[in-house]
C-alpha positions as CSV (number, residue, x, y, z in Angstrom):
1,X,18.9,-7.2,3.3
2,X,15.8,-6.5,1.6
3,X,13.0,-4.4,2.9
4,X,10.2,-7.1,2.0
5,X,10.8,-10.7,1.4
6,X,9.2,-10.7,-1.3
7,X,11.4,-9.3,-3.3
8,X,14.6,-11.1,-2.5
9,X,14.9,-12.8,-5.9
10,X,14.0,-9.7,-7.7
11,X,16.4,-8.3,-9.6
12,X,16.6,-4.8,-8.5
13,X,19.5,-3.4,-6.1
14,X,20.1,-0.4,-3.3
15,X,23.3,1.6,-4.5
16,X,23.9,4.2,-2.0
17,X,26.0,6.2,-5.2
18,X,25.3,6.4,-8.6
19,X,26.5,9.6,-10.2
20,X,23.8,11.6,-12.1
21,X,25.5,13.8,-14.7
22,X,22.4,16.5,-13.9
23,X,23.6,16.8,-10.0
24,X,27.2,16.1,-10.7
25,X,27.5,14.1,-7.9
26,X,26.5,10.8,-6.6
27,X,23.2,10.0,-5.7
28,X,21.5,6.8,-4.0
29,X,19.2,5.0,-6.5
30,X,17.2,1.9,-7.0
31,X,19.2,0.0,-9.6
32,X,17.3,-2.9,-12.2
33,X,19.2,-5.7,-14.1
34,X,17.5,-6.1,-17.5
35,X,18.4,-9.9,-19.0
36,X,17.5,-11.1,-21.8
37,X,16.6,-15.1,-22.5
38,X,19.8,-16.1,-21.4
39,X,19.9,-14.6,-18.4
40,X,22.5,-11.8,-19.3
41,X,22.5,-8.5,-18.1
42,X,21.9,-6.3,-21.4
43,X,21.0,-3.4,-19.5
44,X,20.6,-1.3,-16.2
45,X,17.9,1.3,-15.1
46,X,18.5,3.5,-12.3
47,X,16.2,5.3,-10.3
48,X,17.5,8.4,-8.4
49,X,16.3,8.5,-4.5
50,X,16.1,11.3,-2.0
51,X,18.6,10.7,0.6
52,X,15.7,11.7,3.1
53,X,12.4,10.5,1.6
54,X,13.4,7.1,-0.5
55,X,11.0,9.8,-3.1
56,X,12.2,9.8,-6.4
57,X,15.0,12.6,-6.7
58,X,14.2,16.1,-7.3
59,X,15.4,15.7,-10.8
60,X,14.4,16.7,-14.3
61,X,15.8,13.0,-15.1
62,X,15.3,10.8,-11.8
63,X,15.5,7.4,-14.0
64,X,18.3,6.9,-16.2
65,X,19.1,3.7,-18.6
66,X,22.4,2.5,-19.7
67,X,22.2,-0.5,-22.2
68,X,20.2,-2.2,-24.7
69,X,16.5,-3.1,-23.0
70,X,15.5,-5.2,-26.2
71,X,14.1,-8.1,-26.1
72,X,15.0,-8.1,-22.2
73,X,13.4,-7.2,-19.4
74,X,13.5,-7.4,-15.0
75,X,12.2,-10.3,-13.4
76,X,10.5,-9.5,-10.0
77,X,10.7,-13.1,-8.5
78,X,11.1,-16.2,-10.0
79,X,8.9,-18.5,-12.3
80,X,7.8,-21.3,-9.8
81,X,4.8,-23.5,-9.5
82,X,3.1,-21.2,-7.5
83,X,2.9,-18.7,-10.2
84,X,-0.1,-20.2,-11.4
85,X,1.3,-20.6,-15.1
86,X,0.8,-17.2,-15.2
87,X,3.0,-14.4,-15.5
88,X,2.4,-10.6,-15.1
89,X,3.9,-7.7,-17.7
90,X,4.3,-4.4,-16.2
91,X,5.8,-1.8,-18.5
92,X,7.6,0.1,-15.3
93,X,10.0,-1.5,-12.5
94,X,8.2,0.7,-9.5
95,X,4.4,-0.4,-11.1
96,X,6.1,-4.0,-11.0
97,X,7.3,-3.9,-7.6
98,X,3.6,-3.2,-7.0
99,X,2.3,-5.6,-8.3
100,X,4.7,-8.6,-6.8
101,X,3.6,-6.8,-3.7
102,X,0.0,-7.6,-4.2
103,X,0.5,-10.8,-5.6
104,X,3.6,-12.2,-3.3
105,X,3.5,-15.5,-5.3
106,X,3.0,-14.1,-9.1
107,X,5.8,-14.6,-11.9
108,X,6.1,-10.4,-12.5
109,X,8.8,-8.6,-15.5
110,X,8.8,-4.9,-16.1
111,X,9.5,-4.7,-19.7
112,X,10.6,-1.0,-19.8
113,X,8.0,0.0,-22.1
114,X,4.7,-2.1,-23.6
115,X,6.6,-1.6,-27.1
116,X,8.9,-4.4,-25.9
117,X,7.0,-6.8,-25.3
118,X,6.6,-8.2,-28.3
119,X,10.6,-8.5,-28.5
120,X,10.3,-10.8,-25.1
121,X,11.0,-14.4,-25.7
122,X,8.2,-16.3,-25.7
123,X,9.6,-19.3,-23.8
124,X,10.0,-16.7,-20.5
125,X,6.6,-16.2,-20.3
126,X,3.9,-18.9,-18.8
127,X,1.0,-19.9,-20.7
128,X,-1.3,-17.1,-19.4
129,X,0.1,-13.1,-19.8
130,X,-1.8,-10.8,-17.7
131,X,-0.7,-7.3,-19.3
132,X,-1.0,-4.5,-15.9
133,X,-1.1,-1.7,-18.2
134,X,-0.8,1.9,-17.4
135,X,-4.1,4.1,-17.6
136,X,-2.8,6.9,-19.9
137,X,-6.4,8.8,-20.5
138,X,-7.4,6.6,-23.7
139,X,-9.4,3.4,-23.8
140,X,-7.7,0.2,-25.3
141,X,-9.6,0.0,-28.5
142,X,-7.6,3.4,-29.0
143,X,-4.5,2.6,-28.0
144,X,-3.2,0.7,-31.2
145,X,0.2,0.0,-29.7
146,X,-1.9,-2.5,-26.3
147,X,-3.9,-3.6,-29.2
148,X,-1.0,-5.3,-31.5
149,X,0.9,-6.9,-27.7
150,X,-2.4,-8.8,-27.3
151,X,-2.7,-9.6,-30.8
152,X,1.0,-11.1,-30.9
153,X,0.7,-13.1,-27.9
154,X,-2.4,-14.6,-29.0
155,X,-1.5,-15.1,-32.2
156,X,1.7,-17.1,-30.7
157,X,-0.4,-19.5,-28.3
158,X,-0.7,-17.1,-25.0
159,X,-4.1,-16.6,-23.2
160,X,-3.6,-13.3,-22.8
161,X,-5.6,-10.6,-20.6
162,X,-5.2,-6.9,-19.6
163,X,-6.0,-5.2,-16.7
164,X,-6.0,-1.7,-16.3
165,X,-5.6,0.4,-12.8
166,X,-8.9,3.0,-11.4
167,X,-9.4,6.3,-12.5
168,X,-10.9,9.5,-11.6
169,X,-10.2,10.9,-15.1
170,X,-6.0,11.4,-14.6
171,X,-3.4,8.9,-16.0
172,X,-2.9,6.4,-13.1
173,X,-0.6,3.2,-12.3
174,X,-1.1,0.4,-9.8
175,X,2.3,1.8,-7.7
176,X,-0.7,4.8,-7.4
177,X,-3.2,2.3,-6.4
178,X,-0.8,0.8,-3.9
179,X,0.2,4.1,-2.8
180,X,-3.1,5.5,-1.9
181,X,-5.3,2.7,-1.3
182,X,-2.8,0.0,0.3
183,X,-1.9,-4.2,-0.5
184,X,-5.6,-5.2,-0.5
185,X,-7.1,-3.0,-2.7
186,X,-4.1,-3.2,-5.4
187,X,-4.5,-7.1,-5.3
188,X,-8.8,-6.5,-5.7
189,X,-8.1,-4.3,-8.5
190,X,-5.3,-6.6,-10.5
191,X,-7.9,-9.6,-9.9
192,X,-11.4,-7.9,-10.8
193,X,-10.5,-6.0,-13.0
194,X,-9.5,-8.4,-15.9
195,X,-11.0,-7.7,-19.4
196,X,-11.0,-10.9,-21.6
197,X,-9.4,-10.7,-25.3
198,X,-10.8,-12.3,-27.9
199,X,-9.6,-9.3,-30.1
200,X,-12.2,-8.9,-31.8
201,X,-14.4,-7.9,-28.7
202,X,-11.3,-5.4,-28.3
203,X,-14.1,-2.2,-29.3
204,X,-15.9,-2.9,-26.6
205,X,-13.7,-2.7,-24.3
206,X,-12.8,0.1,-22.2
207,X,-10.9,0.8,-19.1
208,X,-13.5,2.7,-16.5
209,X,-11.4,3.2,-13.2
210,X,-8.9,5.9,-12.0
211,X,-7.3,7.1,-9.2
212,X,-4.9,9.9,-8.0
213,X,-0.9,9.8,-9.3
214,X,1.4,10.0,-6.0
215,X,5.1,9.9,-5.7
216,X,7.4,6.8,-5.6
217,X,9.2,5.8,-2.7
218,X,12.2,3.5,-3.2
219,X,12.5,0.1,-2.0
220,X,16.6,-0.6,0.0
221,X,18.0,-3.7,-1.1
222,X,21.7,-4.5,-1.2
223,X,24.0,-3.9,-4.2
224,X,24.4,-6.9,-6.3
């Protein structure tokens, strides 16, 4: 059963033992189907768990991947009507689970990494793409790789947006923002905090919020 109803389509499971060649023994972990357009699992990401905490495992590596994550990514709930024709990128599975967890009804993928977006088919995306980016110390107009995602998916018909969590000058996601400052002020943040792209207002853009990082707890769902 899961631990939130909101995430009972997602495609994320509870496996109480995946073996982590660091350990040498099998540890619970959160465990992510990445499909691609057809719906076929291309890849799985695992997330290691303390047995006590649901924390991430005390681990040099407490998230492993096995697969190929191009071009596919996880779907955190379903594409319905009440997405809004929207749908929401994260580039992480935990900062998606946040954000599904603000925004109970939004279409949400992590894409394992903003790099892969661009190798996302087009036709699993809604009209509108909000990108939830990651604050990693550097405005957008400098981060050239944000830049060329929002110049694709405008240049191939999507109304695209970005949204970046606070800050307090340290790199920051919105699982941080959830974290530390709870459902209502993750969903204020994601929905005042858009910055418009035309691109070529991109320079004038710049991120100004940032919070405290914080430690991930797991979420328990079923295998699949």
């Amino acid at each position: 059963t899961c631990a939130l109803p909101i995430f009972n389509e997602a495609e994320i499971r509870f496996n109480r033992g995946v073996y982590s060649s660091e350990s040498k023994q099998f540890e619970p972990a959160l465990v992510a189907a990445f499909r691609d357009k057809d719906h076929k699992i291309t890849a799985v990401e695992c997330i290691y768990l303390d047995k006590d905490t649901a924390n991430k495992a005390n681990l040099n590596i407490a998230k492993r991947s096995h697969g190929v994550k191009k071009g596919s990514a996880i779907e955190i709930g379903k594409n319905t009507d009440k997405a809004h024709n929207i749908t929401y990128l994260a580039e992480g599975l935990v900062t998606a689970l946040s954000i599904k967890e603000a925004l109970p009804y939004a279409h949400v993928l992590a894409v394992g990494g903003k790099s892969n977006i661009k190798n996302i088919d087009l036709s699993t995306l809604n009209d509108q793409v909000i990108v939830c980016a990651d604050y990693d110390l550097i405005s957008l107009n400098e981060d050239k790789n944000m830049v060329e995602v929002l110049k694709y998916l405008k240049e191939n018909g999507k109304i695209v947006d970005v949204v970046y969590p606070s800050m307090d000058g340290k790199k920051v996601d919105y699982n941080d923002i959830l974290m530390f400052q709870g459902v209502k002020k993750t969903t204020k943040q994601l929905q005042s905090h858009l910055i418009k792209s035309p691109l070529n207002e991109l320079k004038e853009v710049q991120p100004n919020h940032h919070i405290k990082q914080k430690s991930v707890k797991g979420v328990g769902i079923d295998l699949f």
